[in-house]
PDB file of N, CA, C, O and CB in Angstrom:
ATOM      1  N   UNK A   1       9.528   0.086 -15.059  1.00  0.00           N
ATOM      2  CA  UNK A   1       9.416  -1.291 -15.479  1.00  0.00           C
ATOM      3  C   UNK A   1       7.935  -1.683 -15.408  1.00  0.00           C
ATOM      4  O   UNK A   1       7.224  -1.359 -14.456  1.00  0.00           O
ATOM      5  CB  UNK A   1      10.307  -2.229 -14.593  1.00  0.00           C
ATOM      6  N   UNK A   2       7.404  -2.560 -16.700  1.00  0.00           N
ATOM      7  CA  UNK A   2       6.171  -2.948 -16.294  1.00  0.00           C
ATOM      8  C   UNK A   2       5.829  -4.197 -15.092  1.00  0.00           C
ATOM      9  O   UNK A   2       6.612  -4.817 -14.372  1.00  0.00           O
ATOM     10  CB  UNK A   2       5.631  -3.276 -17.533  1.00  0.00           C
ATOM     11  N   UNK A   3       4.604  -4.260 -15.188  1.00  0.00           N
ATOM     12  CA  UNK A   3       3.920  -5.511 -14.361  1.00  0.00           C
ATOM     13  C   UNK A   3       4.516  -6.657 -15.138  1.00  0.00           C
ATOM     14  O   UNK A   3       4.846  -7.564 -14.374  1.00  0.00           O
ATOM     15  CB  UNK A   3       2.090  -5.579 -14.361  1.00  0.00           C
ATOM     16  N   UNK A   4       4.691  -6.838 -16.035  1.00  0.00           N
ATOM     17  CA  UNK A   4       4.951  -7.777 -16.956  1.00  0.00           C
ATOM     18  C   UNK A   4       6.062  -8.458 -16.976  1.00  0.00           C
ATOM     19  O   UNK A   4       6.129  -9.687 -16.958  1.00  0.00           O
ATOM     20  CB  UNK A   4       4.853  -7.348 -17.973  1.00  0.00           C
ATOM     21  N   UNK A   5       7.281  -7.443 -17.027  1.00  0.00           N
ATOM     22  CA  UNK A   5       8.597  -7.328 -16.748  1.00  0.00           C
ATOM     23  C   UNK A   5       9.061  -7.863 -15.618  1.00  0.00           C
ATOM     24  O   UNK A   5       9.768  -8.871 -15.616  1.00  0.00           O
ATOM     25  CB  UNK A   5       8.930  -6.182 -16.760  1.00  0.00           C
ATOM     26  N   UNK A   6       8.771  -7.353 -14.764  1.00  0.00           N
ATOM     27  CA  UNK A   6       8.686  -7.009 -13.517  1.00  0.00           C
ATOM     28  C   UNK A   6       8.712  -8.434 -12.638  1.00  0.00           C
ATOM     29  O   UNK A   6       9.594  -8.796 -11.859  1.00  0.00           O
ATOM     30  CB  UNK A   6       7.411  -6.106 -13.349  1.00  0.00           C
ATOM     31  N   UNK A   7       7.188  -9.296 -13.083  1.00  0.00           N
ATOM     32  CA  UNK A   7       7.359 -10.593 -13.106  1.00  0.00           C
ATOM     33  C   UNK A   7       8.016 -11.301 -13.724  1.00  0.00           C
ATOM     34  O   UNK A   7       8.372 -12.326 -13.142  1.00  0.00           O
ATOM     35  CB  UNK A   7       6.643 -11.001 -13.211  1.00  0.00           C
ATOM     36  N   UNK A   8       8.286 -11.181 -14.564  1.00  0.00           N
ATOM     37  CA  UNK A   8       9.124 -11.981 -15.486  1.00  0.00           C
ATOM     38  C   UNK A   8      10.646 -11.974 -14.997  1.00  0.00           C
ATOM     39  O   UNK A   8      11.318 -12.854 -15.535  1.00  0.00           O
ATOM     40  CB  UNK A   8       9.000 -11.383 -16.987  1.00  0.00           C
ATOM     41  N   UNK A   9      11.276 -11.222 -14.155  1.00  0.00           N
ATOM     42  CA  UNK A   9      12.188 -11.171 -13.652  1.00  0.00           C
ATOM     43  C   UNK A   9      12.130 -11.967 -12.572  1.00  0.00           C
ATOM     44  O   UNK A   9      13.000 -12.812 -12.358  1.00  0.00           O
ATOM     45  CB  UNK A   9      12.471 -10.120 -13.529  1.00  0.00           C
ATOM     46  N   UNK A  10      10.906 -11.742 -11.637  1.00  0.00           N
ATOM     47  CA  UNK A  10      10.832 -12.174 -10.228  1.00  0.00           C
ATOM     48  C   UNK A  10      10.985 -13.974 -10.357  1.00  0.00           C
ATOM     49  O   UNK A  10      11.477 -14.783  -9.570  1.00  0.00           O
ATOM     50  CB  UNK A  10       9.198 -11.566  -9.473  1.00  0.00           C
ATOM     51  N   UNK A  11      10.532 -14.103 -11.295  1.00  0.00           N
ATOM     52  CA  UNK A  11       9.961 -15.490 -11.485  1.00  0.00           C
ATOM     53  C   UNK A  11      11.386 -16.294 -12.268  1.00  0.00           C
ATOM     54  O   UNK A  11      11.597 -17.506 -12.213  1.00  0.00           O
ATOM     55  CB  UNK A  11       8.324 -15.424 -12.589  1.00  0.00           C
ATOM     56  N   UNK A  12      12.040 -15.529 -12.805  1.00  0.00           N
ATOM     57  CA  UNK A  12      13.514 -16.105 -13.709  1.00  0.00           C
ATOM     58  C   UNK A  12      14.404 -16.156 -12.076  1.00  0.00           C
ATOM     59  O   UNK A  12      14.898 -17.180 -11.602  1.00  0.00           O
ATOM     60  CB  UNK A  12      14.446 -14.532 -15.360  1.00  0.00           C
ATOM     61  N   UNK A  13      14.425 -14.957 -11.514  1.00  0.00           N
ATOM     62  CA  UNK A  13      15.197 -15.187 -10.133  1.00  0.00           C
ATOM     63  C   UNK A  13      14.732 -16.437  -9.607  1.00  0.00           C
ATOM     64  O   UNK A  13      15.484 -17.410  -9.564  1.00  0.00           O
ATOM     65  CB  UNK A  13      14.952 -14.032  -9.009  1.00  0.00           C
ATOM     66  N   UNK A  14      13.632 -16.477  -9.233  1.00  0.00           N
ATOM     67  CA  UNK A  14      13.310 -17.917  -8.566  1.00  0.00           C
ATOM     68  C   UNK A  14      13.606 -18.849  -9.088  1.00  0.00           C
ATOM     69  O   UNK A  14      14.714 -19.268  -8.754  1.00  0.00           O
ATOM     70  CB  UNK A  14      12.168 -18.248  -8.327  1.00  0.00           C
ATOM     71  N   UNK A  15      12.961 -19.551  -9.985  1.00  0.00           N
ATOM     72  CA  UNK A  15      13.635 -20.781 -11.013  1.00  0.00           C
ATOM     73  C   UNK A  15      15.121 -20.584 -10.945  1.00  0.00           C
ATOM     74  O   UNK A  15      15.349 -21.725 -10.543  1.00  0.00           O
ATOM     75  CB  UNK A  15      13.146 -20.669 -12.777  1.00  0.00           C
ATOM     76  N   UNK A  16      16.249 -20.070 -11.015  1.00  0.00           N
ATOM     77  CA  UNK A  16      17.516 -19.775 -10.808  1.00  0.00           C
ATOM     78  C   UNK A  16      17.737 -20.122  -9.383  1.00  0.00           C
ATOM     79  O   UNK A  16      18.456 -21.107  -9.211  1.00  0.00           O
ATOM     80  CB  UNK A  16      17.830 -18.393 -11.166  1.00  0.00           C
ATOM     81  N   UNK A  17      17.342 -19.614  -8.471  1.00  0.00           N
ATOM     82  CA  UNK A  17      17.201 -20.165  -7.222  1.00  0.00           C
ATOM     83  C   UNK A  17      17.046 -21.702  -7.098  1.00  0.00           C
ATOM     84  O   UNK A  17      17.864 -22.323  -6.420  1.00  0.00           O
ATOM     85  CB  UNK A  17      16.126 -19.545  -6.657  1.00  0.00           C
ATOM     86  N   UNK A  18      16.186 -22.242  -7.629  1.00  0.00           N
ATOM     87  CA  UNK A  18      15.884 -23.312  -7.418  1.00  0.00           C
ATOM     88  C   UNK A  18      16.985 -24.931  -7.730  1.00  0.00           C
ATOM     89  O   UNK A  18      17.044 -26.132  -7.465  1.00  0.00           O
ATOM     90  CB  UNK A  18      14.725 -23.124  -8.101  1.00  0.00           C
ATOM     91  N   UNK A  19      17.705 -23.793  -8.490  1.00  0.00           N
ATOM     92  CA  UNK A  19      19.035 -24.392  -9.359  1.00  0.00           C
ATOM     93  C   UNK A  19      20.292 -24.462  -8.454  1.00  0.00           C
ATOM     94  O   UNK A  19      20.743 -25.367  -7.752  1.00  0.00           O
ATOM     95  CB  UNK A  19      19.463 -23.355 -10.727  1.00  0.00           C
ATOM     96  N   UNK A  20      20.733 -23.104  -8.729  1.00  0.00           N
ATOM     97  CA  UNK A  20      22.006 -22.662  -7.421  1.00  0.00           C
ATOM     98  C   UNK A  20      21.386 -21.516  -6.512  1.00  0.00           C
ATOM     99  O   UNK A  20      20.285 -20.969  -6.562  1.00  0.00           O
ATOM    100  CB  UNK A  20      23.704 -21.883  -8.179  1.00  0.00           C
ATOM    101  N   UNK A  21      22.506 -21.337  -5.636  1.00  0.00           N
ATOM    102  CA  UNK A  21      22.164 -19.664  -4.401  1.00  0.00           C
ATOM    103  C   UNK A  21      22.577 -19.352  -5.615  1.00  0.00           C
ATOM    104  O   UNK A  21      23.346 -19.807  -6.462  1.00  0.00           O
ATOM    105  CB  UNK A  21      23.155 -18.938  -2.578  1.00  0.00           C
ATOM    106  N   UNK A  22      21.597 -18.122  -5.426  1.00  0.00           N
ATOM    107  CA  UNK A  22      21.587 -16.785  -6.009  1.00  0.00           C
ATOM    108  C   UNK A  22      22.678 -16.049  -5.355  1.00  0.00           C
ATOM    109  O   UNK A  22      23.025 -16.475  -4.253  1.00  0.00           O
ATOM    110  CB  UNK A  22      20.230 -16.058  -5.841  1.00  0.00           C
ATOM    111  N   UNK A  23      23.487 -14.668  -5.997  1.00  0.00           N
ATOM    112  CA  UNK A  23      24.398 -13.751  -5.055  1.00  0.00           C
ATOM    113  C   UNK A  23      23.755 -13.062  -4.665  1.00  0.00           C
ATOM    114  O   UNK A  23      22.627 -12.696  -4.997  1.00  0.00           O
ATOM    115  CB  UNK A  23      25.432 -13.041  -5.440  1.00  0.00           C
ATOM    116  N   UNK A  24      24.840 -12.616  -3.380  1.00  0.00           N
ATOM    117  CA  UNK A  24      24.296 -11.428  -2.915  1.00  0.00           C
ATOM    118  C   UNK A  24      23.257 -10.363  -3.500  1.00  0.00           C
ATOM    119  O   UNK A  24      22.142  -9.958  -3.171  1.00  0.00           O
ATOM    120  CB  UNK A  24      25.242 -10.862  -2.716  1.00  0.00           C
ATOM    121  N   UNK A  25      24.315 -10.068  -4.691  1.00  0.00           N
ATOM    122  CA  UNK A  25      23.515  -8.775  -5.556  1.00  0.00           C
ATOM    123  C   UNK A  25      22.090  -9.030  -5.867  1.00  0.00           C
ATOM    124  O   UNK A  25      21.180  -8.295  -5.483  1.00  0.00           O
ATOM    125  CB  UNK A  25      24.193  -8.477  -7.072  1.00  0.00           C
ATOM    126  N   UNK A  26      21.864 -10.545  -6.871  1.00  0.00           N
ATOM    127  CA  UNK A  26      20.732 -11.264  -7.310  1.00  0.00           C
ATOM    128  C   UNK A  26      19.980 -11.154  -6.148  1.00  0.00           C
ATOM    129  O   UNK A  26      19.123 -10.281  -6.286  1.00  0.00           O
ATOM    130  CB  UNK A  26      20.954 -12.689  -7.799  1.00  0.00           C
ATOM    131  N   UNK A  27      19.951 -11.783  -4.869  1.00  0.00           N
ATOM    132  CA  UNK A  27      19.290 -11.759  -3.500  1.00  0.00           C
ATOM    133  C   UNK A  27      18.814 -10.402  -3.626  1.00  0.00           C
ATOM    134  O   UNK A  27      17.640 -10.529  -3.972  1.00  0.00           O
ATOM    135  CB  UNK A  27      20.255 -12.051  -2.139  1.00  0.00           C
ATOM    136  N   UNK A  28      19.120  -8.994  -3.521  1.00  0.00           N
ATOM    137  CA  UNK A  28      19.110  -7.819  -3.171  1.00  0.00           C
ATOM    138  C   UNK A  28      18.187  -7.595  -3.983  1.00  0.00           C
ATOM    139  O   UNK A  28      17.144  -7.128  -3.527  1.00  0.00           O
ATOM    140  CB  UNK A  28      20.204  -7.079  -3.163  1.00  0.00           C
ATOM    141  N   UNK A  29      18.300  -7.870  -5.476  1.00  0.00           N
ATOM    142  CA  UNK A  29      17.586  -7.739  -6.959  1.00  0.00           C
ATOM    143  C   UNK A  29      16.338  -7.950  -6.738  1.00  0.00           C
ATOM    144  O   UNK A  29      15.414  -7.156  -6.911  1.00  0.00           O
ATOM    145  CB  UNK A  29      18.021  -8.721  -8.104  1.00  0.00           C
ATOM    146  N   UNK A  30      16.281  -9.289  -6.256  1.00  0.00           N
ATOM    147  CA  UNK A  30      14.707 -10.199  -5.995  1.00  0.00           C
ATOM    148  C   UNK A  30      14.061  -9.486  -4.916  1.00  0.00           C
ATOM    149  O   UNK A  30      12.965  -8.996  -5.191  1.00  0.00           O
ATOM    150  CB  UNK A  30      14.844 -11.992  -5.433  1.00  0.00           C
ATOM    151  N   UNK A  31      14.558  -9.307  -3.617  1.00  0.00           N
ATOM    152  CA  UNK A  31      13.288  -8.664  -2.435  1.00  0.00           C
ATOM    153  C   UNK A  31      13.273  -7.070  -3.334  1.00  0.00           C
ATOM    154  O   UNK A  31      12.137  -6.732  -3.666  1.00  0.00           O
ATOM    155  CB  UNK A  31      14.010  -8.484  -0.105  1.00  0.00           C
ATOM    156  N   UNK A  32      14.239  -6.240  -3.681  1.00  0.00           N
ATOM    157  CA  UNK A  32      13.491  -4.992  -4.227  1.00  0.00           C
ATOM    158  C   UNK A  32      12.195  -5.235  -5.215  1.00  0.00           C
ATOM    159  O   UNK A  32      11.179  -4.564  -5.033  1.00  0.00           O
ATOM    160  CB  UNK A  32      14.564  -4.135  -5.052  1.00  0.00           C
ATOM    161  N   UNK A  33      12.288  -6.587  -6.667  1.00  0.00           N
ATOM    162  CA  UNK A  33      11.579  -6.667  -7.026  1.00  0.00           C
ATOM    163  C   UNK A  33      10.746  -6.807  -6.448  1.00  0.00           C
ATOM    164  O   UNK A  33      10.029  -5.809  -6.380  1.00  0.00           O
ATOM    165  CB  UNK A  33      11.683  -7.051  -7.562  1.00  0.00           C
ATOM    166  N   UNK A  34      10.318  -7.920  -5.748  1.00  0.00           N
ATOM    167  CA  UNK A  34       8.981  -8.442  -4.797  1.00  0.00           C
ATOM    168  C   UNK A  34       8.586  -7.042  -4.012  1.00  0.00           C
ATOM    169  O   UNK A  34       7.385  -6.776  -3.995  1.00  0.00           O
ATOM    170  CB  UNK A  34       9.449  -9.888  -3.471  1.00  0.00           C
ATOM    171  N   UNK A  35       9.349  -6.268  -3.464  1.00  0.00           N
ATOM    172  CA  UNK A  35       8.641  -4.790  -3.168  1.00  0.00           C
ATOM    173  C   UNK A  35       7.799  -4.369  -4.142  1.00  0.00           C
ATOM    174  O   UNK A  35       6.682  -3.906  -3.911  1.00  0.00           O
ATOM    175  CB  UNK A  35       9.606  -3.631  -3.024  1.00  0.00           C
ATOM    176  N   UNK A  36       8.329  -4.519  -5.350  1.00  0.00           N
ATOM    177  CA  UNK A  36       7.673  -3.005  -6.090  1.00  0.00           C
ATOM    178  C   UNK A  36       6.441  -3.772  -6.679  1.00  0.00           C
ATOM    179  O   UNK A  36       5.362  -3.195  -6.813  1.00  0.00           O
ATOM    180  CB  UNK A  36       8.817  -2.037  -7.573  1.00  0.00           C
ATOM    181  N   UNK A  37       6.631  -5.143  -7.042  1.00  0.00           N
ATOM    182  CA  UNK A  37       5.630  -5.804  -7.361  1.00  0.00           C
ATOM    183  C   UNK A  37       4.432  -5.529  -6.245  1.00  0.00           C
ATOM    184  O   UNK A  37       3.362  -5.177  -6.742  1.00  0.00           O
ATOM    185  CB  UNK A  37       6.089  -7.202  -7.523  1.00  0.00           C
ATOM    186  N   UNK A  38       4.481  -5.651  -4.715  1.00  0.00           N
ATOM    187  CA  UNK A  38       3.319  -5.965  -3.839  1.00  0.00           C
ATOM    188  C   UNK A  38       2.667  -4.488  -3.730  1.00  0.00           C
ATOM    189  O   UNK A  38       1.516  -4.170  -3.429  1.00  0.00           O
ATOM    190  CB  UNK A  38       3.786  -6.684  -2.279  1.00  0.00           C
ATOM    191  N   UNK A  39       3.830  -3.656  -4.090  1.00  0.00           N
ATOM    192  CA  UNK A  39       3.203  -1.713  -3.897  1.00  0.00           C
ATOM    193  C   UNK A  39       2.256  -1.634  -5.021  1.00  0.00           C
ATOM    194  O   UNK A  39       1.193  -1.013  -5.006  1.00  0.00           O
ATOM    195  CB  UNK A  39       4.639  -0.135  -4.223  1.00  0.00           C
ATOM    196  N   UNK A  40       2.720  -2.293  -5.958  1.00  0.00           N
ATOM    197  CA  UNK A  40       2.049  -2.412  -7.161  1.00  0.00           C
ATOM    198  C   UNK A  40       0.326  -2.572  -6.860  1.00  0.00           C
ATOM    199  O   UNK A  40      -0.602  -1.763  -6.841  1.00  0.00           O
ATOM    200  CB  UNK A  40       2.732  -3.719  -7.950  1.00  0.00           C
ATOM    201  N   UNK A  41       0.429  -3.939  -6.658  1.00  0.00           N
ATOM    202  CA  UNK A  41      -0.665  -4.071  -6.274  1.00  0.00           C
ATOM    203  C   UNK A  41      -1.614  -3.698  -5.108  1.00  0.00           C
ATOM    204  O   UNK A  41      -2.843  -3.732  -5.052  1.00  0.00           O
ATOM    205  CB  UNK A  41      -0.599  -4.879  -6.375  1.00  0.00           C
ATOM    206  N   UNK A  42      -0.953  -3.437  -4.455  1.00  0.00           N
ATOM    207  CA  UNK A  42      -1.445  -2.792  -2.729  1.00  0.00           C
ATOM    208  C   UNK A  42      -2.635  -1.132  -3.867  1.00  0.00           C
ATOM    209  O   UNK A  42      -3.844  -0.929  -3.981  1.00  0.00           O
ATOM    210  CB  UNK A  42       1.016  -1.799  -1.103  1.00  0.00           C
ATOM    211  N   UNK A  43      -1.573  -0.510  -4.330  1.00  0.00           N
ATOM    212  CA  UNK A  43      -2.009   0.777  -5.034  1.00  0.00           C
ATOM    213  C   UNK A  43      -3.168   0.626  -6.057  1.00  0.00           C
ATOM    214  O   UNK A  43      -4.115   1.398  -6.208  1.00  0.00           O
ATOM    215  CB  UNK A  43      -0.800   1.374  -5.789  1.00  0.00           C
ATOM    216  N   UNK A  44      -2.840  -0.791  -6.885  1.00  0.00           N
ATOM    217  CA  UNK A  44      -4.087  -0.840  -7.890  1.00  0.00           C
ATOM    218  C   UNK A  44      -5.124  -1.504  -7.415  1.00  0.00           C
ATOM    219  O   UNK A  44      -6.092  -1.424  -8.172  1.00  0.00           O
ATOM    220  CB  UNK A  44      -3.831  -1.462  -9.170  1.00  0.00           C
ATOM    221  N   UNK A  45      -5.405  -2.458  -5.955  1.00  0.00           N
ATOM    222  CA  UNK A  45      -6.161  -2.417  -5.033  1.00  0.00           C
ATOM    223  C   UNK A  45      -7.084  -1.175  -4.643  1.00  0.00           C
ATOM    224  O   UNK A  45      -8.263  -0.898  -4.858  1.00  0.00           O
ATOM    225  CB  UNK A  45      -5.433  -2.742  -4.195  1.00  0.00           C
ATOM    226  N   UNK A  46      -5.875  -0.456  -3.875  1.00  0.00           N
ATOM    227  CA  UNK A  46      -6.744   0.738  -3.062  1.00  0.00           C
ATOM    228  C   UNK A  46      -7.502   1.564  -4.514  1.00  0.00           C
ATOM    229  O   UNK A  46      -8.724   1.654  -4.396  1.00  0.00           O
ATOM    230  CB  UNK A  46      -5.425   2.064  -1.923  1.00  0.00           C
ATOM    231  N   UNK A  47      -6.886   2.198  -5.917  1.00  0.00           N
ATOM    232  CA  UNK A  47      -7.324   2.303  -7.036  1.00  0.00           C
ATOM    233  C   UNK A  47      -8.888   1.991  -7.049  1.00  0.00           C
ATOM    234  O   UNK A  47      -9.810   2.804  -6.986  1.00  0.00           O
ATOM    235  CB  UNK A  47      -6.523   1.515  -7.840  1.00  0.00           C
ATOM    236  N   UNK A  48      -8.952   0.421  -7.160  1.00  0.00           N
ATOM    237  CA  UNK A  48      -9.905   0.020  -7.431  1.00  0.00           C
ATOM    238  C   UNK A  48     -11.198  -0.143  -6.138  1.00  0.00           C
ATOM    239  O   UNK A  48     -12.375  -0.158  -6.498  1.00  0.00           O
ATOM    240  CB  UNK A  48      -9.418  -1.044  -8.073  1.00  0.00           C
ATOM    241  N   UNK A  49     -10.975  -0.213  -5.216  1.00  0.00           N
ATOM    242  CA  UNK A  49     -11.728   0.054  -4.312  1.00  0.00           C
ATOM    243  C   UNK A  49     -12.125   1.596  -3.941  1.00  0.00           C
ATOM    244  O   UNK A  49     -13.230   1.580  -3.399  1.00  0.00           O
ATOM    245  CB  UNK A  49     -11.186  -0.582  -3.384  1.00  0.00           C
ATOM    246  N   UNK A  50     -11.591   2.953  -4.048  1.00  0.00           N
ATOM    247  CA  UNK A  50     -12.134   4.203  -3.970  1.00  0.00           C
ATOM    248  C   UNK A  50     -12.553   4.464  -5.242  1.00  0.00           C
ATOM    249  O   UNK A  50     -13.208   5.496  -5.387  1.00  0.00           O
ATOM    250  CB  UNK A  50     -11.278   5.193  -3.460  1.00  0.00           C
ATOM    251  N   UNK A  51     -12.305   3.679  -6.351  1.00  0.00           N
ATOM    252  CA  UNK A  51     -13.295   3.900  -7.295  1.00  0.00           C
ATOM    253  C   UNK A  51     -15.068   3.046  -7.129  1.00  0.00           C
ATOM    254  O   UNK A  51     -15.978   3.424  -7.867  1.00  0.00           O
ATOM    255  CB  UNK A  51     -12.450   3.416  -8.642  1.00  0.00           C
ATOM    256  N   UNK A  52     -15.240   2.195  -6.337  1.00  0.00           N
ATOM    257  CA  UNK A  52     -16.348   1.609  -5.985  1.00  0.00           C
ATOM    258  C   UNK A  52     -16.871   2.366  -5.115  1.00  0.00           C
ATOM    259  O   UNK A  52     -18.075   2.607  -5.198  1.00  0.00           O
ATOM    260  CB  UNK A  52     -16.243   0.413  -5.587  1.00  0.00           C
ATOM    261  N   UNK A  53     -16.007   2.978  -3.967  1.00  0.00           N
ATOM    262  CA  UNK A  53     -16.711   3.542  -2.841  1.00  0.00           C
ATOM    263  C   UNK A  53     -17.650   4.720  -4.040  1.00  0.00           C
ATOM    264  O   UNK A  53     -18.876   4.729  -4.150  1.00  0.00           O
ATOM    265  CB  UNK A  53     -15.437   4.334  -1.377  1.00  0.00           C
ATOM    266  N   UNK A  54     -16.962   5.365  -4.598  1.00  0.00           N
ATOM    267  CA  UNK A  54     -17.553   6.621  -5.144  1.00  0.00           C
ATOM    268  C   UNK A  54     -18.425   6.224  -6.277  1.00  0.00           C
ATOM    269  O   UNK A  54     -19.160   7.096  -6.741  1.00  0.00           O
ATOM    270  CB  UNK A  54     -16.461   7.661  -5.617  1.00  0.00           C
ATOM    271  N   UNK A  55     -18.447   5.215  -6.711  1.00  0.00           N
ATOM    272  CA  UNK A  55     -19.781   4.680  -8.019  1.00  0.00           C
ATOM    273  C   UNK A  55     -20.874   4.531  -7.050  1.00  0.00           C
ATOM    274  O   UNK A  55     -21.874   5.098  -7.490  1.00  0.00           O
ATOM    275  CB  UNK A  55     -19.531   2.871  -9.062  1.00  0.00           C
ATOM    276  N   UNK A  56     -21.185   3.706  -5.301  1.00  0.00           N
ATOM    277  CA  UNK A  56     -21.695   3.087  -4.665  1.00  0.00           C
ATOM    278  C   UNK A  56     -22.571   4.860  -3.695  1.00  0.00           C
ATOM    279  O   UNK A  56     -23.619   4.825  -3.051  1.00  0.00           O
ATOM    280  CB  UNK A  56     -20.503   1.813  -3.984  1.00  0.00           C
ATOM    281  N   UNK A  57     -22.013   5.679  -3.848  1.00  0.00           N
ATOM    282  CA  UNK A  57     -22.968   6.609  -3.782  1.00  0.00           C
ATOM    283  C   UNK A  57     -23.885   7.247  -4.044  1.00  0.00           C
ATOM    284  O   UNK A  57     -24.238   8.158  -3.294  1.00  0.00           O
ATOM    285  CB  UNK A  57     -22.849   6.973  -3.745  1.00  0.00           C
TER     286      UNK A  57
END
């Protein structure tokens, strides 16, 4: 799934939330998303920082 997607889901769960409880399943849906979303970025972080360390030599 993209970044794109990815949010676009996270963010339809919420607004839905904001409406009624979400189910169980939906609940389960949303923290896996919000995982893969923050690995996401945690990875294109570290990415982008060992690419500086090694230009900065």
């Amino acid at each position: 799934m993209d970044i794109e997607t990815l949010t676009k889901r996270i963010n339809f769960l919420y607004n839905k939330s904001k409406e009624e409880p979400l189910t169980k399943k939906e609940l389960e849906e949303q923290a896996e998303l919000r995982k893969m979303y923050v690995d996401r970025v945690k990875n294109n972080l570290r990415s982008q920082l060992k690419g500086i360390k090694k230009n900065s030599k």
